[in-house]
Structures are given as C-alpha cells and as structure tokens.
N, CA and C of each residue as an Amber inpcrd file, in Angstrom:
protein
   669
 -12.6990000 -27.7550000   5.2290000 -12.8420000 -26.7430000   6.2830000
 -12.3840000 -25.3730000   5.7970000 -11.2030000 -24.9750000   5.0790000
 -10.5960000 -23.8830000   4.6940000 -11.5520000 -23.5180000   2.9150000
 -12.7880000 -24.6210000   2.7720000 -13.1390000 -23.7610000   1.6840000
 -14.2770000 -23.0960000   2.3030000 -14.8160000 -23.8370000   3.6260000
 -16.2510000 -23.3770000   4.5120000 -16.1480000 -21.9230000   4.8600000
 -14.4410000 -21.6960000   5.2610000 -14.2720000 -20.2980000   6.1560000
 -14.2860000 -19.1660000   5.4500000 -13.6080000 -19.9190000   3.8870000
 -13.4760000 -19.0170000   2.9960000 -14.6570000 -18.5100000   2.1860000
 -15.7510000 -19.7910000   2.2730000 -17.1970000 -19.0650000   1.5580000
 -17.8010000 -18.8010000   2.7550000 -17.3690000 -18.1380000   3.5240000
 -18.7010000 -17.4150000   4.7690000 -17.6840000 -16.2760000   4.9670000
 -18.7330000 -14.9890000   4.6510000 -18.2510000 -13.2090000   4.8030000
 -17.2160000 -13.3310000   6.0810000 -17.1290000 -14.0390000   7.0140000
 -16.1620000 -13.7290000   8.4310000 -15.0450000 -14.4650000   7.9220000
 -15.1810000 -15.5690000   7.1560000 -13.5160000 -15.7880000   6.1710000
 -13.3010000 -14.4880000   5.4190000 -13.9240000 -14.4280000   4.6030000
 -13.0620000 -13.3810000   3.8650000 -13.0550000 -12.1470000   4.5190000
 -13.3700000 -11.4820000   5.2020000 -13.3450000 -10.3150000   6.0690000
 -11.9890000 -10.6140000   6.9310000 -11.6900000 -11.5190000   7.3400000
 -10.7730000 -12.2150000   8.3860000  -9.1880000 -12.3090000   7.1400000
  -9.5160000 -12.6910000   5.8990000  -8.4530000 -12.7700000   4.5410000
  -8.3610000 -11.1060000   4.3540000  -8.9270000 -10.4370000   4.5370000
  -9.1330000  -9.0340000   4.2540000  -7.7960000  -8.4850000   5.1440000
  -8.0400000  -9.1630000   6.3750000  -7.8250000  -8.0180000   7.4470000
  -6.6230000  -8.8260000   7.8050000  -6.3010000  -9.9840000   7.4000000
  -4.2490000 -10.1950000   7.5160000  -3.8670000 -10.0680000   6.8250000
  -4.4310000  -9.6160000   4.8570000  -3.4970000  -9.5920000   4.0990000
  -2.9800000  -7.9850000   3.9830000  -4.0710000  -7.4560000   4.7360000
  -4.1080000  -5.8060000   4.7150000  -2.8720000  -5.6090000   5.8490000
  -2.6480000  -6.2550000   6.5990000  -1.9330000  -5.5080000   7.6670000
  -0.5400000  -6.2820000   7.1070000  -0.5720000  -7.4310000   6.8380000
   0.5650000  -7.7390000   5.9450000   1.4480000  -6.8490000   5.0830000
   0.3470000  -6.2580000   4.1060000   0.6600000  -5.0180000   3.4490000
   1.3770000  -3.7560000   3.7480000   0.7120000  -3.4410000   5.1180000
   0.9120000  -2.3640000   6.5450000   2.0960000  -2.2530000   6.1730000
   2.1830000  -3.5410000   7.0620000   3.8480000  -3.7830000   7.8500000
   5.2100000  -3.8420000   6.5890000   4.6570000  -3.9860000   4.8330000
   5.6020000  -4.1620000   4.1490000   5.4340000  -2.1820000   4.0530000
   4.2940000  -1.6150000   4.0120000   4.2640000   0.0330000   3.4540000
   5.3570000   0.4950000   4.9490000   5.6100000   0.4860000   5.6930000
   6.0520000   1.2650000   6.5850000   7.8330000   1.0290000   6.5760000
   7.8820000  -0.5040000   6.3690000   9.1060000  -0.6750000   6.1290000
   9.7100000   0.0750000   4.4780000   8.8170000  -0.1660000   3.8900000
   9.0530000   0.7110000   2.3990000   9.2420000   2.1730000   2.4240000
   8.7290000   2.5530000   3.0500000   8.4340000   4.1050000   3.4520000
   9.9460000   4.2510000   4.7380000  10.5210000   4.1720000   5.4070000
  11.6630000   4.1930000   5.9480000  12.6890000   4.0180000   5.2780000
  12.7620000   2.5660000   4.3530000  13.7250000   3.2210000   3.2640000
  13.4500000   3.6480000   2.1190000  12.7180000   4.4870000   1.9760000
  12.5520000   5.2670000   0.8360000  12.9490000   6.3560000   1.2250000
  13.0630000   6.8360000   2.5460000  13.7330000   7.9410000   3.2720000
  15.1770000   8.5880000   3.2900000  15.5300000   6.7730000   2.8980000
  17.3090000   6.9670000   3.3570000  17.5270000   8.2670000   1.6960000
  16.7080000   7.9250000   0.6690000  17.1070000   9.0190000  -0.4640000
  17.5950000  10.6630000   0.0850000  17.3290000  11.0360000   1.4320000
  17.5440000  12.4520000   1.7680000  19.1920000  11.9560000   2.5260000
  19.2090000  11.1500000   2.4280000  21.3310000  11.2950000   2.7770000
  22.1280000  10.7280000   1.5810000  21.2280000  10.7700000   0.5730000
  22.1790000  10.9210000  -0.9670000  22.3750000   9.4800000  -1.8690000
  22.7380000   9.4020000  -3.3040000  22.8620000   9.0630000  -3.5510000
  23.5740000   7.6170000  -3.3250000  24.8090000   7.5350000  -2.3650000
  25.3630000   6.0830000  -2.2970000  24.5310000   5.6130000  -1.3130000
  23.9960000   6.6980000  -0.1940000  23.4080000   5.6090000   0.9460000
  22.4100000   4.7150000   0.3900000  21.7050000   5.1380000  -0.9280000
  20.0610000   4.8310000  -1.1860000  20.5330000   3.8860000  -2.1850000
  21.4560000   3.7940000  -2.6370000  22.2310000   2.9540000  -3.7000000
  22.2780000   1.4340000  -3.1220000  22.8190000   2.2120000  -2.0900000
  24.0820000   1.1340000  -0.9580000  22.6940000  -0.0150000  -0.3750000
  21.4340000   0.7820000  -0.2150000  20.4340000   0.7880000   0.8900000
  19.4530000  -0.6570000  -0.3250000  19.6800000  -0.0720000  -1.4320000
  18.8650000  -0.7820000  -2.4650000  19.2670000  -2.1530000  -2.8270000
  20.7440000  -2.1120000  -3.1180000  21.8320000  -3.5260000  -3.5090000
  21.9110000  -4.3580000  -2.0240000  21.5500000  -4.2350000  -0.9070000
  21.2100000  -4.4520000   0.5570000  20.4820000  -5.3310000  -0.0370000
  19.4930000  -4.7550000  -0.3040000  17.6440000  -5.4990000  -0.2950000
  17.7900000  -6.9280000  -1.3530000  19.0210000  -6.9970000  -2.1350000
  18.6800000  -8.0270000  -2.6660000  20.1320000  -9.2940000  -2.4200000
  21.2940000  -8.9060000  -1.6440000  21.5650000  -9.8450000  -0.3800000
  21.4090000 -10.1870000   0.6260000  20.0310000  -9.4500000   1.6120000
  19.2710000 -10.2980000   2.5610000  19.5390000 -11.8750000   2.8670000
  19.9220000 -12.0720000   3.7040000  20.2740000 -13.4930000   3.5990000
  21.3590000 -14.1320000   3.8630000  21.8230000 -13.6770000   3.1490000
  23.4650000 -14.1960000   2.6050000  24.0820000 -14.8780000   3.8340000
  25.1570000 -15.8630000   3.5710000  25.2120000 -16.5800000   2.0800000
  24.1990000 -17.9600000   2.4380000  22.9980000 -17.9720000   3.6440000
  22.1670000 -19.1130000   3.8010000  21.6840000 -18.6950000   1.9400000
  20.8830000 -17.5170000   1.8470000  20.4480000 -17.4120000   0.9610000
  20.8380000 -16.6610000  -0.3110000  20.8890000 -17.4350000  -1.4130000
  21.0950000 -16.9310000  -2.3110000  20.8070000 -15.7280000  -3.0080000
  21.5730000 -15.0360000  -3.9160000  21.0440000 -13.5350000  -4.3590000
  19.9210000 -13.0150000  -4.8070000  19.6520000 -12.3780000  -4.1440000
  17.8590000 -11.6980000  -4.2120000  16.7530000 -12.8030000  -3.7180000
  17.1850000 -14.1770000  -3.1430000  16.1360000 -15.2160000  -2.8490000
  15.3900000 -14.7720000  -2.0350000  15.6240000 -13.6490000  -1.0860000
  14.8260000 -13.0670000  -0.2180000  14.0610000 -12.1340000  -0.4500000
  14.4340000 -11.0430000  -1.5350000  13.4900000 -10.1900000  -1.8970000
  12.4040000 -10.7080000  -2.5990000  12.7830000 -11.8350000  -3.5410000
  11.7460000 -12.6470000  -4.0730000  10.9190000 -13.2250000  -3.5290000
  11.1700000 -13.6660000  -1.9680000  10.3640000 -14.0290000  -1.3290000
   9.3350000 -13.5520000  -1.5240000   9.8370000 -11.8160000  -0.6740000
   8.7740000 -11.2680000  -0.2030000   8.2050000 -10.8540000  -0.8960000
   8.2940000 -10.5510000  -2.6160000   7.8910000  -9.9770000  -3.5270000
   6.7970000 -11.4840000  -3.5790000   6.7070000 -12.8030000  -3.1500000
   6.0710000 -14.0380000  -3.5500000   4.5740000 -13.6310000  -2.4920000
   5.2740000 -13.0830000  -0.9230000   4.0810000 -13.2360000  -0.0930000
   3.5940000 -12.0000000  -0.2260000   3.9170000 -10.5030000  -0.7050000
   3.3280000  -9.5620000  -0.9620000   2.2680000  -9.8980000  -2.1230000
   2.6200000 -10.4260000  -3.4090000   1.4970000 -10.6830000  -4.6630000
   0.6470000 -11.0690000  -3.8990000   0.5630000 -12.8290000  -3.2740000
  -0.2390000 -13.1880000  -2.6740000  -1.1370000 -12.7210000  -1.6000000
  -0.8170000 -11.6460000  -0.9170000  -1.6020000 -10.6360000   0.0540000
  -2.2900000 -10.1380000  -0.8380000  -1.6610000  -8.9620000  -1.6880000
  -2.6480000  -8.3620000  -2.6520000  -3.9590000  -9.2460000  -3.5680000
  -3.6750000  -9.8450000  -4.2280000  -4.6420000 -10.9990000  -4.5000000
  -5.7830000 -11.5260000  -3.3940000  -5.2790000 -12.2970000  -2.5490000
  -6.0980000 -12.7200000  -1.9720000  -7.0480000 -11.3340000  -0.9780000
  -6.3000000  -9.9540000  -0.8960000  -7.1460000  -8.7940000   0.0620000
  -8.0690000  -8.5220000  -1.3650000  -7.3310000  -8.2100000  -2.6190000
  -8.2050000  -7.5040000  -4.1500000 -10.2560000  -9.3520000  -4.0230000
  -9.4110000  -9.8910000  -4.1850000 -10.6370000 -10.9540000  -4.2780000
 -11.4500000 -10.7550000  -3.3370000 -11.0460000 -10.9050000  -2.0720000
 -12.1920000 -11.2070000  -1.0520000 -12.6120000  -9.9570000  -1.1520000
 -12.2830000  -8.8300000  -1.0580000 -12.8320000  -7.5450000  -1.2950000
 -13.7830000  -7.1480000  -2.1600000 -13.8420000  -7.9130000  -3.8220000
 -14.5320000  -7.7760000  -4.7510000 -15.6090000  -8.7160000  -4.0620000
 -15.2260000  -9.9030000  -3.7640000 -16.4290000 -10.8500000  -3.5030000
 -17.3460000 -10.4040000  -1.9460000 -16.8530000  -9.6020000  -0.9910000
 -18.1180000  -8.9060000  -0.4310000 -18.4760000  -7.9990000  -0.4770000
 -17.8240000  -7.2030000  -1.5870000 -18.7950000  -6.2960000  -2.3180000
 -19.3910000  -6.6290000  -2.9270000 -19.6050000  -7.3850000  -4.2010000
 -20.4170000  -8.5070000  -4.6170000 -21.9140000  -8.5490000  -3.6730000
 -21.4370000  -9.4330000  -2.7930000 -22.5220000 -10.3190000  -1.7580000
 -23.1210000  -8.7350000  -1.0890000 -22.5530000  -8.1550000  -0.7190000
 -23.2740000  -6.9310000  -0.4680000 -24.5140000  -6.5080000  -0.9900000
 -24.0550000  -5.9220000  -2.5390000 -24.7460000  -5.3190000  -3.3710000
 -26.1010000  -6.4560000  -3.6890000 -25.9730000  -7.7110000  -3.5070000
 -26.9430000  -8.8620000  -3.6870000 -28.0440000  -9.0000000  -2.8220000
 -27.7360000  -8.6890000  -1.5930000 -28.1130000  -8.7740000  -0.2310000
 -28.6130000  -7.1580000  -0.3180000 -28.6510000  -6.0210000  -0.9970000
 -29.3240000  -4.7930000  -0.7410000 -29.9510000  -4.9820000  -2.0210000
 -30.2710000  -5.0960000  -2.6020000 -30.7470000  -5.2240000  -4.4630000
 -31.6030000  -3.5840000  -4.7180000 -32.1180000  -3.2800000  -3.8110000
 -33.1980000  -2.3450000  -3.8970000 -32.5560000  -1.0640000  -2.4130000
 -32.6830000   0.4190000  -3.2860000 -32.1610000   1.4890000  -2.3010000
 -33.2160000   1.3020000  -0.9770000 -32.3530000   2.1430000  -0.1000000
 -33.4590000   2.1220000   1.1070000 -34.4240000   3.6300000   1.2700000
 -35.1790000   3.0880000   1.4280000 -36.5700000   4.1200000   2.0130000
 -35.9510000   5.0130000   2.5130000 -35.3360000   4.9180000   3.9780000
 -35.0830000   5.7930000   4.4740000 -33.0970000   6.4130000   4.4100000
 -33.2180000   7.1680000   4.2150000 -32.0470000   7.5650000   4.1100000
 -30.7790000   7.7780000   5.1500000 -29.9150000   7.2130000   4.9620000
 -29.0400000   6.3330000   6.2440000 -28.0370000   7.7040000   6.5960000
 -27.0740000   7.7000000   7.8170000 -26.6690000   8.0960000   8.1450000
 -24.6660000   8.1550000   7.1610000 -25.0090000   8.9600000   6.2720000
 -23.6550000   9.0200000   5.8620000 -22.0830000   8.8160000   6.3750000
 -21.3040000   7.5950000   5.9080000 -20.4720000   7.0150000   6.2920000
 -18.8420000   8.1290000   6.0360000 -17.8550000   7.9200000   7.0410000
 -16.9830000   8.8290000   6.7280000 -16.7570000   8.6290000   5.6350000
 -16.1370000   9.6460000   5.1220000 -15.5410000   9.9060000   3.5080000
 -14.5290000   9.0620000   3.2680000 -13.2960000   8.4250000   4.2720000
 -12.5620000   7.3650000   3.7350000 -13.2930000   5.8960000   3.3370000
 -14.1720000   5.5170000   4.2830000 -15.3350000   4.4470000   4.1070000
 -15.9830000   4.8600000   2.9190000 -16.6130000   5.5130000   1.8750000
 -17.3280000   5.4610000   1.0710000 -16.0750000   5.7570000  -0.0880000
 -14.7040000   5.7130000   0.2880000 -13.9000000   5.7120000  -1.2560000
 -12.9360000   4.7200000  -1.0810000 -13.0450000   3.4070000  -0.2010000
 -12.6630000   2.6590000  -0.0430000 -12.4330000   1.7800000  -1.2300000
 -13.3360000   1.2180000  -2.0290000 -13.5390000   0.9200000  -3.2440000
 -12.9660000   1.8230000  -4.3820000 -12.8210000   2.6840000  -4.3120000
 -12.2280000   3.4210000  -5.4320000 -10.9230000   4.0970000  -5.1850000
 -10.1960000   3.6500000  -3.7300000  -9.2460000   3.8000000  -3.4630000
  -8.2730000   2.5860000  -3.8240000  -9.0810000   1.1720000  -3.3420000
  -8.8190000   0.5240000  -3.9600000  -7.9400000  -0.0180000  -5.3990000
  -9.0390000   0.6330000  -6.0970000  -8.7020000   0.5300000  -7.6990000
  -7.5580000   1.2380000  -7.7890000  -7.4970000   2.7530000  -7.4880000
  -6.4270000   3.2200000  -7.8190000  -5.1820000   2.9070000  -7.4580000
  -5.3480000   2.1800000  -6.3400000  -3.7510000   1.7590000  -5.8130000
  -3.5800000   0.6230000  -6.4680000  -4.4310000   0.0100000  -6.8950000
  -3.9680000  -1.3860000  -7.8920000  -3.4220000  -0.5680000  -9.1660000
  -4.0110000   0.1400000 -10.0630000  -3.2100000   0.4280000 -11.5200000
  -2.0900000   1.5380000 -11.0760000  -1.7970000   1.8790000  -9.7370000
  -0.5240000   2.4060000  -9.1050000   0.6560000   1.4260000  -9.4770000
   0.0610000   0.7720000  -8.0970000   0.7550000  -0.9460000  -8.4720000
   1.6380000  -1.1570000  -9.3910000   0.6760000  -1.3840000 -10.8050000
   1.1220000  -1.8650000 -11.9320000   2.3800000  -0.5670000 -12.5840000
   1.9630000   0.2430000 -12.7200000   2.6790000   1.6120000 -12.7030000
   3.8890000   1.7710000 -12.3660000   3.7370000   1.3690000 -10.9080000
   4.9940000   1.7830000 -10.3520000   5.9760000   0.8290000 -10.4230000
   5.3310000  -0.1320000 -10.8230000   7.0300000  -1.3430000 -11.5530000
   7.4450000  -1.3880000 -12.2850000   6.4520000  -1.3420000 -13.0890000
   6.4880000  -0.6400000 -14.4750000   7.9490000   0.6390000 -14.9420000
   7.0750000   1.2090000 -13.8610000   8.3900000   2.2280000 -13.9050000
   9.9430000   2.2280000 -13.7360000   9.6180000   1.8850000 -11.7570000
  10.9890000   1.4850000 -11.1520000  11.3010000   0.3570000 -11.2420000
  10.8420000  -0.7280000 -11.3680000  11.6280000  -2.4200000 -10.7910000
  11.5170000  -2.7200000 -12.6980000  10.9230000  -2.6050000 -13.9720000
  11.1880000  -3.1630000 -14.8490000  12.0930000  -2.0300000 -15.8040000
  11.5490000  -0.6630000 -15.3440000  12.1010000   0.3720000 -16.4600000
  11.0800000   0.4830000 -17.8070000   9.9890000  -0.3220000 -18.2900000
   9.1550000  -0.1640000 -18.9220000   8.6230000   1.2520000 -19.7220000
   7.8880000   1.7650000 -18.7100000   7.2580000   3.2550000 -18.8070000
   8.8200000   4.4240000 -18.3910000   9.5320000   4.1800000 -17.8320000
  10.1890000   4.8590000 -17.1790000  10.6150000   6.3170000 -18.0840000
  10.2700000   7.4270000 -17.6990000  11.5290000   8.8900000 -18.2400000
  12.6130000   8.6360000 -17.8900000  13.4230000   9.4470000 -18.7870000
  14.5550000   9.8660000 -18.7410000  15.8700000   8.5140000 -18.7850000
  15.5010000   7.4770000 -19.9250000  16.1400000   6.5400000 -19.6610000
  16.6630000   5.3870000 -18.1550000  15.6040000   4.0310000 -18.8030000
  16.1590000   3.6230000 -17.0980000  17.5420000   2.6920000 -16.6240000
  18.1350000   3.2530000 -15.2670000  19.0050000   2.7990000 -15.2180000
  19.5570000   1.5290000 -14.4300000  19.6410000   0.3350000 -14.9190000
  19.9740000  -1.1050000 -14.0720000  20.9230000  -0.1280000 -12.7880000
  20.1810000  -1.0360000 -11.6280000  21.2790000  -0.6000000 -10.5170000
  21.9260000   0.7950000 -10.3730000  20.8530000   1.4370000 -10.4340000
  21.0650000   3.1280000 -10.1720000  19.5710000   3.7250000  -9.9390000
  19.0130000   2.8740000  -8.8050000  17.6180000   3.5030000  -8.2920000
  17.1320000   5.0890000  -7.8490000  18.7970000   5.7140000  -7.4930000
  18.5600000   6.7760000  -7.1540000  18.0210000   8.2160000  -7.8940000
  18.7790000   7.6720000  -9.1170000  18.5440000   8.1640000 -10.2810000
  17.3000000   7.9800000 -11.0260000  17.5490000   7.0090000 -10.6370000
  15.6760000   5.9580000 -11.6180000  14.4150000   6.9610000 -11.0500000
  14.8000000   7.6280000  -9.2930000  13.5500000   7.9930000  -8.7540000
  13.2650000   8.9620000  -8.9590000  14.8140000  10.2350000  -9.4910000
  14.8520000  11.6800000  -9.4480000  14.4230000  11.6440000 -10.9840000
  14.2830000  11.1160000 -11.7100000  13.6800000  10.8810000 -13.0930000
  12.5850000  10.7540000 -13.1300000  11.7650000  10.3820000 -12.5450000
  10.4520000   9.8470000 -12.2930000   9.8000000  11.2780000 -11.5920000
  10.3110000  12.1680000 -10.5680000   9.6930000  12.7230000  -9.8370000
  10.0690000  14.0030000 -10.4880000  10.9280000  13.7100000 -11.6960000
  11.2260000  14.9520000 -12.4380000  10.4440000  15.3200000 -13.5540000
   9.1820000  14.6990000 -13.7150000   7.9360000  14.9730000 -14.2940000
   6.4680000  15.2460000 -14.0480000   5.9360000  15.9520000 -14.2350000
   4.8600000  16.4950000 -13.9280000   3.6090000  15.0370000 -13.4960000
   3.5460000  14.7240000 -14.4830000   2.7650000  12.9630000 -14.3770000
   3.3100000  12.3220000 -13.5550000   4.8970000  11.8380000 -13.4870000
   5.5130000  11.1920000 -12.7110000   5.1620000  11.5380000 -10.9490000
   4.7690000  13.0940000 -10.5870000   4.5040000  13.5330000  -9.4530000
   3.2230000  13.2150000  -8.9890000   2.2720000  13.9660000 -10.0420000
   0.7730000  13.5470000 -10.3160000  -0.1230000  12.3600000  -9.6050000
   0.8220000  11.4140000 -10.4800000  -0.0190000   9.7530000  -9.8910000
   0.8100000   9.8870000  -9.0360000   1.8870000   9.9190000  -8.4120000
   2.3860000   9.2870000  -7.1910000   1.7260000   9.7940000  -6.0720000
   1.3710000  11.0880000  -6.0910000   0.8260000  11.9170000  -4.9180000
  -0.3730000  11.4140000  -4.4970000  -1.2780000  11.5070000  -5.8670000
  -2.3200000  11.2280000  -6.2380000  -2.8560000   9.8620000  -5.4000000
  -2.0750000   8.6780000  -5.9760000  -1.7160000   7.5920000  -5.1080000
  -1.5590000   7.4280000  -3.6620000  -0.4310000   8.2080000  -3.2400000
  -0.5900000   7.9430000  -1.7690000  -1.1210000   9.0560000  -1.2020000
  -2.3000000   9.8770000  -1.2630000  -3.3640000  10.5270000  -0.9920000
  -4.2820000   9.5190000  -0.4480000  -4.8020000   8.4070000  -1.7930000
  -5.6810000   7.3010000  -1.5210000  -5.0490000   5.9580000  -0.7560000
  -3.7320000   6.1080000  -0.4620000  -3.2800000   5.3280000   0.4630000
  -3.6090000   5.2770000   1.5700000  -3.6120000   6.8660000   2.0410000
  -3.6180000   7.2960000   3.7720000  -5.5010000   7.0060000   4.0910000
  -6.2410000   7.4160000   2.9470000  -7.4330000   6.9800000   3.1650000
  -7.8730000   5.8080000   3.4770000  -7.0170000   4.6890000   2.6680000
  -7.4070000   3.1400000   2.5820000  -6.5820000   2.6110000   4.0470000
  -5.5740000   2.9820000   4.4390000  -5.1120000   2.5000000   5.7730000
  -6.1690000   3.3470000   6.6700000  -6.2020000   4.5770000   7.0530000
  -7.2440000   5.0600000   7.9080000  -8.1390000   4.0320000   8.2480000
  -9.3710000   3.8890000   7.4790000  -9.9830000   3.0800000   7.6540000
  -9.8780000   1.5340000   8.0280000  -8.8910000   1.4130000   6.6910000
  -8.5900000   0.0560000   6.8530000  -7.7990000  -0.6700000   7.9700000
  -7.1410000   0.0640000   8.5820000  -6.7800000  -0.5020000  10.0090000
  -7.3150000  -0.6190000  11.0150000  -8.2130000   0.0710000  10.6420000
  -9.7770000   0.3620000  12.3520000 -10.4720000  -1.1570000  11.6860000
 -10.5740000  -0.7490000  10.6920000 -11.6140000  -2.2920000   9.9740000
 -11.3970000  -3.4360000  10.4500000  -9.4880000  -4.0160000  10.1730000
  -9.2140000  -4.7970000  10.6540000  -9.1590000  -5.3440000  11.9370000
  -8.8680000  -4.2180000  12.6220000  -9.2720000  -4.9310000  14.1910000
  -9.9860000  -5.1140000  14.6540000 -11.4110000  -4.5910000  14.7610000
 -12.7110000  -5.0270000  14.0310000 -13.1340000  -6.5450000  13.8880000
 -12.7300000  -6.8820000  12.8440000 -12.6640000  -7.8340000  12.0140000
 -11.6730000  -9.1750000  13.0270000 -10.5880000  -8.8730000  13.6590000
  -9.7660000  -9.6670000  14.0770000 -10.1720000  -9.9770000  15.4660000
 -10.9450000  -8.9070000  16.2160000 -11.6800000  -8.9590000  17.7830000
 -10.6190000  -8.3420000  18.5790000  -9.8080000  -7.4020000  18.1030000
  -9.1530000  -6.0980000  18.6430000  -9.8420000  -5.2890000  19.3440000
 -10.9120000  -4.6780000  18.7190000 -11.7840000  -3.8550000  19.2890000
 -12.9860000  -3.9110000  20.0260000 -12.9190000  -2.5390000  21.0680000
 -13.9800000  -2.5520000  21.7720000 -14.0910000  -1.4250000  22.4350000
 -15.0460000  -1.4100000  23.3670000 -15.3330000   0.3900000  23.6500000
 -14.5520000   0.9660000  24.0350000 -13.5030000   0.3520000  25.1370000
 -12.3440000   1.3510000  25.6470000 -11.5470000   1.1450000  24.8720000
 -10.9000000   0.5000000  23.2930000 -10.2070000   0.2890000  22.5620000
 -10.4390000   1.1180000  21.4540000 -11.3110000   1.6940000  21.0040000
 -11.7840000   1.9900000  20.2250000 -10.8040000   3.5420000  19.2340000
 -11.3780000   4.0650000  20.5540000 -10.3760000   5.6540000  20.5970000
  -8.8130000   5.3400000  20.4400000  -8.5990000   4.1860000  21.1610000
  -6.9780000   4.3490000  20.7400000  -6.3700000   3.5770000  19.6610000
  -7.4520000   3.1990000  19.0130000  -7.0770000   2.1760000  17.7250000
  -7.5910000   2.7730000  16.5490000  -7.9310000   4.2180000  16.3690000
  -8.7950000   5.1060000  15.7130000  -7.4670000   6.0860000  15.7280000
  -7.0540000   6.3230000  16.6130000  -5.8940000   7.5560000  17.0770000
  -4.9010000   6.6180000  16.0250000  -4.5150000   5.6230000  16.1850000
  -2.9770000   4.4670000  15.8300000  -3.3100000   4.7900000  14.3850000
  -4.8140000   4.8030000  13.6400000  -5.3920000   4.1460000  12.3800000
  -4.9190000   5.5980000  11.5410000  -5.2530000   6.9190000  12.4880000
  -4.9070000   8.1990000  11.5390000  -3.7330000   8.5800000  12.0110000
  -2.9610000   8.1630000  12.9340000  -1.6710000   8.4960000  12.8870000
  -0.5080000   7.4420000  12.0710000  -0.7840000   6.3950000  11.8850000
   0.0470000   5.3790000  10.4340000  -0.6720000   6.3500000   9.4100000
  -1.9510000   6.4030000   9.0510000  -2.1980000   7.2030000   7.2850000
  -1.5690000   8.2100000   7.4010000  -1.4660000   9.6120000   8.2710000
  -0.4660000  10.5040000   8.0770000   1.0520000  10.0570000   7.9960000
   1.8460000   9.6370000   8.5850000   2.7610000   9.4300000   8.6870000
   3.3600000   8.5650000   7.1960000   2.3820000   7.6680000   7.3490000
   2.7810000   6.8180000   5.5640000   2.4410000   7.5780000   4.2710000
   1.3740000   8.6610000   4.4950000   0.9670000   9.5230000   3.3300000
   2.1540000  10.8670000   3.3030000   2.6120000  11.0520000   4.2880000
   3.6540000  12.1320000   4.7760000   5.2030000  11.4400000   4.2140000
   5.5570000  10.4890000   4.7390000   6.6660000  10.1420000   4.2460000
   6.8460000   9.5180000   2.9700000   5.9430000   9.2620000   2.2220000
   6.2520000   8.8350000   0.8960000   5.6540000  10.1850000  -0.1590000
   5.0930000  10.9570000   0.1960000   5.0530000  12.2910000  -0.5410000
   6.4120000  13.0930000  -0.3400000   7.1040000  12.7870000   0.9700000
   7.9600000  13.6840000   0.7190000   9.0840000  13.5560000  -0.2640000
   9.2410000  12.5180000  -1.0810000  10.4000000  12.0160000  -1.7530000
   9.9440000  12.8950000  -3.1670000   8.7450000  12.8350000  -3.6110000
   8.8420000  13.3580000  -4.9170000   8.7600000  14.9320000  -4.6740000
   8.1370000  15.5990000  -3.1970000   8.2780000  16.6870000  -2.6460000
   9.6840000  17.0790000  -2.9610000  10.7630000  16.3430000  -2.1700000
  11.7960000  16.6500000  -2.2310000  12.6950000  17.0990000  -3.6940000
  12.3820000  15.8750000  -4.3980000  13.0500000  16.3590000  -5.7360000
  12.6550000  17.1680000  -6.4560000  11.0350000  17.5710000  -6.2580000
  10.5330000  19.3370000  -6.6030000  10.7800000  20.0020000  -6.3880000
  11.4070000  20.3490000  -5.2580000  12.1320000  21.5490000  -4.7860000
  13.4720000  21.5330000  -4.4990000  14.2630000  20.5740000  -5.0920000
  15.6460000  20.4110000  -5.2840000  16.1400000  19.7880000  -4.1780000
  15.8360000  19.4530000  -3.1140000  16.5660000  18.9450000  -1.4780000
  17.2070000  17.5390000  -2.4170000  16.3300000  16.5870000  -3.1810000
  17.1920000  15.6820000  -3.5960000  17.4630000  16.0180000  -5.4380000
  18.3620000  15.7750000  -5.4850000  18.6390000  16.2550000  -7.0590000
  19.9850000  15.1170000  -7.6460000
C-alpha cells in the first residue's frame, strides 16, 4: 500500500508537502535562535551548548539534537526525491512545447527548481562551515559558535552565499507553503487569500531574520 501511494503523483506531492513544512517549522525555530546572537556572545554560546542537552538526563548528550538532525536529513531527502521524480514525470507527460503560449507563472513558481538546488549546495556549505569547521575562515572554533559566525560573515563570500541563499529561501517557502496546502486540502476560495497572506508573510520574516545576522556583523551591531 505505502509503495502504491508513493508511485502515484498525490503520494509524492502529499511527501512534498509534510516534509516541506517539517522543514518550516525546523527554519523558524532556527531563525529565532539565530537571533539570540544580537544579546551577545554568552547568551548565543549559552543558547548553542542548550541545543545539545535537550533532554536531560532522560536523554543523553546531544541524543536529541541528533535526533532531529536524523528527522531533518530524512525530510530533505525524501522532499529533494519526490521533487526530482515529478519533475521527471512532468517533463514526460509534456515531451513537446505547447502551441499556444500559456499564461506565465509567478516568478517564485518558475525558480522553484533552481531554488531548490541552491539551497541544497547551501546545505552542504553551511556545515561544512559551521557544524564541521571544514571550509571555515578565520580558524574554526569547537564550542565557540559565536565566533565561528562573526568569522564567516566577516567575508565577502561568506556574506555572498548566505544572502544569496536565503533570498532563494523566502522564494521557495512563498510558494511552497501555498503549494502545500493545496496539496494537503487546506485550501479553498475563502482560504485562499489568507493562506497566500501567511505564505508571504513567513518568506519575509524568515528571509528578514536570517539576513539580519550577517547584516549585523557588516555593520558592526555584532562584532
């Protein structure tokens, strides 16, 4: 039964649209504390070494962040697949352009796909950076995130992709939250407008508050 739902477009459209809001609900909580960085160094310190005794003492150290670091991969994966695979079935199902020339789709809808991509080699990037130290400037430091971030945002590139990034964030939620409800049987005519209003007021607000951090350390507020 769960391979039937999954090979018919309303499974994966339906995998689309809980792993996406899954996602949502981890970007907004991410984006709040990524905030606490404007009351300084120990709070964001204090705020970070938090995140990995969650639990305690049912659960062991960091068993919880790992969790969620277990059901976040798995969202991403399973939203990146089904996504490729009805685009796929799409492009199969149109093989040949149309005659007549269609009514142009908003601009977040037609960079959906290439918003996509970019937030995946973000992704990789940004752990890269902060959670392994890999790529990281300015030497990285175990258990000194605060520092780890004003290093990062203290480079021209380091600003670049991040902005860059959640630019195509606010686009991919825009849409992608109208999509999902959609998709889930949220919507409908008198729903419409106010689930359109919710869809561009989360992309501002999540594109707003996570620009402002490398904002901030550009113009010195965090240093």
């Amino acid at each position: 039964m769960a391979r039937t739902v999954w090979d018919s477009s309303v499974g994966k459209k339906t995998v689309m649209a809980v792993s996406g809001l899954i996602m949502l609900l981890y970007l907004v909580v991410h984006m709040i504390g990524n905030l606490k960085i404007f009351f300084g160094a120990g709070e964001f310190n204090h705020y970070a070494h938090w995140l990995r005794t969650v639990g305690e003492p049912f659960m062991h150290y960091e068993w919880t962040l790992w969790l969620i670091r277990i059901v976040l991969v798995v969202a991403v994966i399973a939203h990146a697949v089904s996504a490729y695979q009805l685009s796929r079935r799409d492009i199969k199902a149109r093989p040949s352009k149309y005659v007549h020339k269609k009514r142009r789709a908003p601009y977040a809808t037609r960079t959906m796909r290439w918003g996509g991509i970019i937030l995946a080699l973000f992704i990789v990037w940004h752990i890269l950076d902060l959670t392994t130290g890999t790529v990281h400037s300015g030497g990285f430091q175990e258990g000194h995130p605060y520092q780890n971030v004003v290093d990062t945002f203290s480079t021209w590139y380091g600003d670049t992709i991040y902005i860059v990034a959640m630019l195509a964030l606010g686009l991919h939620v825009r849409h992608g939250f109208w999509s999902a409800a959609q998709t889930l049987g949220a919507g409908s005519r008198s729903r419409d407008r106010a689930l359109k209003t919710v869809a561009n007021v989360l992309a501002l607000l999540l594109t707003a508050g996570f620009i402002a951090v490398p904002v901030g350390v550009m113009t010195g507020v965090v240093s």
